[in-house]
C-alpha positions, 0 to 999 in steps of 0.5 A, a space after each residue: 393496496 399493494 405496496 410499491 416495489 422500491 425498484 418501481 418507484 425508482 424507474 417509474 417516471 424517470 427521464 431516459 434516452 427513448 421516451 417509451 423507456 425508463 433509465 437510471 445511467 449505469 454505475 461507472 466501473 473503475 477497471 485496474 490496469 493489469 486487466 485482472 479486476 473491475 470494480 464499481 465507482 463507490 459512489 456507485 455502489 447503490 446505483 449498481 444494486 439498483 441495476 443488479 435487481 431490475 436485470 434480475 427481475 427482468 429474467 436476464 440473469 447473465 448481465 444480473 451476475 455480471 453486475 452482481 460479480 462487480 458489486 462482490 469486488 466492490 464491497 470486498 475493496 471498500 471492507 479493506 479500505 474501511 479497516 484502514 481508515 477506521 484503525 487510524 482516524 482515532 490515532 490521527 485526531 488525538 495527533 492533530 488535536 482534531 474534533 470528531 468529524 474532522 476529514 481524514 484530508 485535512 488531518 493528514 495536512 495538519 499533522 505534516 504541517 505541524 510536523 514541519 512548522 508549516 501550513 497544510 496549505 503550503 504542505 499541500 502545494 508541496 505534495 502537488 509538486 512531487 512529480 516534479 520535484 522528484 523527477 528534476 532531481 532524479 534526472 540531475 542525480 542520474 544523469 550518468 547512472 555509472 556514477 551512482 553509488 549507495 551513499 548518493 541514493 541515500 543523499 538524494 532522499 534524505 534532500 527531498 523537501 518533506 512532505 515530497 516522497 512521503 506516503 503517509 497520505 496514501 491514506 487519501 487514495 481512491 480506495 482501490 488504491 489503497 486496498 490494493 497497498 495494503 493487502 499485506 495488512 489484510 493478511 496481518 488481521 488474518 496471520 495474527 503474527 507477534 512481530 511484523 516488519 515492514 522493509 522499506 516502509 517510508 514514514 511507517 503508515 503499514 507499521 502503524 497500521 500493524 501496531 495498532 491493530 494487535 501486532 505486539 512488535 513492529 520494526 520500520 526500515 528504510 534508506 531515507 532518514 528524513 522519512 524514519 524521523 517522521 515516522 518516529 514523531 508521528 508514532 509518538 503523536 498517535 500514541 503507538 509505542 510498539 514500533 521500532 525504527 532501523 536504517 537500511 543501510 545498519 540492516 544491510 552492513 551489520 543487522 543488530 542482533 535483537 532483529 535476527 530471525 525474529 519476525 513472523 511476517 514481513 513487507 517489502 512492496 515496491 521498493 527493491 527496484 529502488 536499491 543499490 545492492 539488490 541480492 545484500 538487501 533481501 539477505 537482510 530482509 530475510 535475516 529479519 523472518 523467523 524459519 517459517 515466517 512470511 513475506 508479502 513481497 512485490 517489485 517492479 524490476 521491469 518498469 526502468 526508466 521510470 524515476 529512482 527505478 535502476 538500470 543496474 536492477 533490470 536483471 531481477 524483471 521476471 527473475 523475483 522468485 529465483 532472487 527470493 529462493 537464493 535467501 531460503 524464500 519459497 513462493 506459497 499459494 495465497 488466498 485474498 479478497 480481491 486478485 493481487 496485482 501480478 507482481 505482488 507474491 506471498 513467500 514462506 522462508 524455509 530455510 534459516 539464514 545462518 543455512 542460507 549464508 553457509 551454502 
């Protein structure tokens, strides 16, 4: 006797809409907002085979590709979301003092607590109010924008109660989520660079991730000295040496020497719609890139009035590759897993900065 069709055992019998027809319900598709990608439900990802071969045995190979289109994003989404967890979990039980089996959720609740002499229970009630909490005092901080300054962005920062604007826990996303934020990591596996800087990297999970699969240097920088001082103490808990840490506002005013020109690969993802003096912020960040080196850049200029985004910045909305070329940075084509988001660029810097200054 023949053996049975795993695809027949899995439709014969089972209950459907129409009496006369067997069903297994179609696998929930996660659509990204800009329209360029679709992805199947993770948890779906069997489910959407199932469909692909019972459309394929059926002769109709249109809605076969279609699936078969959904599942090849989906697999590529979850490859790159598996290197990240699977590059850091060690690093965080051996931080926690966590066993084996210990979900990625709970470790990141513990180490916050632990870093701030709380509870996860508490740290996660914290994280829950973010919204809120930030956007109260954005609107009592920005209430006239005329009046911001440099020195009262970084005021309002640094006066969040942690863990509220930390990132670390970008780790918990859906995986969509957090492929697409850590693209430029992607790259870095592929790139292979010696040195990586991430510009603007809140509590340093890129960093983290670069120094701990084979960047031999990694420099963190950013305004908030709260989120540098975590991210020093959490490198130390995972045991990660080779990430150094620099405040946005030492980059900008007087880049220390040993940081010039010595970078082959840098990120700078969501962040300069946040700063006050955009065009003084990418000079420095592009001090940092060796002549050559790279940028994984993205910015969201255009989404004003959304909280901490400034009105002052709007002018860059459509402008990103005219503001990168001022500081010697040219757009290059890129090839990734999966369709970046629109705003998110790789740029080549072509001219070296000490040219860049002199014209």
């Amino acid at each position: 006797m023949a053996q049975a069709d795993v695809i027949d055992l899995i439709f014969t019998g089972l209950a459907a809409p129409n009496a006369d027809e067997t069903y297994v319900r179609h696998a929930a598709v996660i659509n990204r907002n800009d329209g360029r990608m679709s992805i199947l439900n993770p948890e779906d990802l069997s489910r959407g085979c199932i469909h692909f071969q019972d459309q394929y045995r059926k002769l109709n190979f249109g809605a076969a590709q279609k699936i078969l289109a959904l599942i090849e994003q989906t697999v590529q989404v979850e490859k790159v979301a598996l290197k990240i967890r699977e590059a850091i979990y060690p690093r965080l039980l051996v931080a926690v003092g966590a066993p084996q089996g210990t979900s990625i959720p709970d470790l990141i609740w513990q180490l916050y607590a632990i870093y701030a002499k709380s509870t996860p229970a508490e740290m996660m009630t914290l994280a829950a109010q973010t919204g809120e909490i930030f956007d109260t005092g954005w609107k009592n901080l920005a209430a006239d924008e005329d009046d911001l300054s440099a020195d009262t962005l970084k005021s309002f920062y640094d006066s969040l109660a942690f863990p509220v604007g930390c990132t670390f826990r970008k780790l918990i996303s859906d995986n969509l989520q957090l492929a697409l934020q850590a693209l430029p990591f992607w790259a870095v596996t592929h790139i292979k660079p010696k040195a990586a800087f991430d510009f603007g990297g809140n509590s340093g999970l890129m960093t983290t991730l670069m120094a701990t699969t084979g960047t031999g240097r990694c420099l963190l920088v950013d305004f908030s000295s709260k989120m540098l001082d975590f991210a020093r103490w959490k490198d130390r808990r995972m045991g990660v040496t080779n990430v150094e840490c620099l405040e946005l506002d030492v980059a900008m005013s007087s880049l220390p020497h040993p940081f010039k020109e010595s970078f082959d690969f840098g990120v700078c993802t969501e962040v300069m719609e946040h700063i006050f003096d955009v065009e003084k912020a990418v000079a420095a960040m592009a001090a940092l890139l060796k002549k050559d080196g790279l940028l994984f850049f993205s910015a969201s200029f255009g989404h004003y009035p959304y909280p901490s985004h400034l009105r002052r910045n709007v002018v860059f909305a459509g402008k990103e590759d005219d503001l990168l070329r001022r500081h010697g940075l040219q757009p290059v084509d890129a090839s990734f897993p999966f369709p970046m988001a629109p705003n998110q660029k790789l740029y080549k810097k072509v001219v070296s900065s000490t040219s860049t200054h002199r014209r």
